[in-house]
C-alpha positions in Angstrom: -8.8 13.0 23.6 -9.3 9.3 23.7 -12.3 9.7 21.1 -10.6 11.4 19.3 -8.0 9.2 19.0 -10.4 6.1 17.8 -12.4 8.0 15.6 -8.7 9.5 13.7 -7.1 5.8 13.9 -10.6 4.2 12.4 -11.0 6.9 10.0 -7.5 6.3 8.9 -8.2 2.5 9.3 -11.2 2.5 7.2 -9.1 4.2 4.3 -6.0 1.6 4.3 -9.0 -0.9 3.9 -10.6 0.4 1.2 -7.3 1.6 -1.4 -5.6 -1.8 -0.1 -8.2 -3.1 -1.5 -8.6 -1.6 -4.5 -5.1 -2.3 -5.4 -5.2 -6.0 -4.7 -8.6 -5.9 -7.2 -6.2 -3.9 -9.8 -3.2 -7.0 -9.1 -6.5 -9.6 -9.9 -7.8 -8.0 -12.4 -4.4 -7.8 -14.3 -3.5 -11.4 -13.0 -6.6 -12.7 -14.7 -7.1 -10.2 -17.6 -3.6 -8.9 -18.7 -4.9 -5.3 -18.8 -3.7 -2.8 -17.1 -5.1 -0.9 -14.4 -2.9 1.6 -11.9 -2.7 1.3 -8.4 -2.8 3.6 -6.0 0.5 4.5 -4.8 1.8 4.8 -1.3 -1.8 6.3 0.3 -2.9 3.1 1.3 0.1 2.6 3.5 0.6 6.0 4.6 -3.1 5.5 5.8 -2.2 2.4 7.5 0.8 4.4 9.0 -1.7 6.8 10.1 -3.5 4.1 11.7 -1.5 2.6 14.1 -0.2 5.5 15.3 -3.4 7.3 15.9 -5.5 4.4 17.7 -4.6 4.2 21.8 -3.5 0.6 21.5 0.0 0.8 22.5 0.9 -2.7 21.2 -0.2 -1.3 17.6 2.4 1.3 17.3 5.3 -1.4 16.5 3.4 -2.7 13.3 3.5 0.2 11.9 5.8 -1.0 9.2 3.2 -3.7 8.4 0.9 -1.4 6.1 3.5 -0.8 3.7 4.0 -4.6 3.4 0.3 -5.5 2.6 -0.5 -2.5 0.0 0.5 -3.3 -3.1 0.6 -0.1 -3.8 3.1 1.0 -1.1 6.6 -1.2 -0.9 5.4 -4.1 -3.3 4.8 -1.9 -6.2 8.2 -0.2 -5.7 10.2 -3.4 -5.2 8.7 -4.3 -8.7 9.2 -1.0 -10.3 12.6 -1.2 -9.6 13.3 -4.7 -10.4 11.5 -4.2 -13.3 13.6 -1.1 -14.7 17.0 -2.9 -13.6 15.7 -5.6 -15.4 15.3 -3.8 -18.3 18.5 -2.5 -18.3 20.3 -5.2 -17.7 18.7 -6.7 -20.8 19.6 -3.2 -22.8 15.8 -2.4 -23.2 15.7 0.9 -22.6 12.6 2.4 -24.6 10.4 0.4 -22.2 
């Protein structure tokens, strides 16, 4: 069970890597470039979610929040979506 445990929490590991990634290459790219690119939303974190809760290091478990922090794509790109459409409204533009 304890393999199993580090090979799911990696797995999952490995995965948060890669599409956290990816979405801070799509933030660059449209930082630098202006063009836009979508992220992937909320897989990242949900992998990273996966993560600590699958690898046996108890101490991991309690970060579990963190994830959602680092991928763009997870609470970042929400917080902005939102802002973004209050924004909007408060400024009357609603076509956008």
């Amino acid at each position: 069970m304890h393999t199993i445990s580090w090979i799911g929490g990696l797995t999952f590991g490995v995965v948060f890597l890669a599409l956290s990634t990816s979405n801070f290459v799509v933030v660059a790219s449209y930082l630098r470039h202006r063009r836009h690119v979508s992220a992937i939303p909320l897989l990242g974190g949900l992998a990273g979610i996966g993560a600590c809760f699958l690898l046996p290091i108890p101490c991991v478990r309690s970060f579990w929040w963190v994830p959602l922090i680092i991928d763009y794509g997870s609470l970042p790109m929400f917080i902005y979506f939102f802002a973004s459409r209050i924004a909007a409204s408060i400024r009357g533009d609603h076509a956008s």
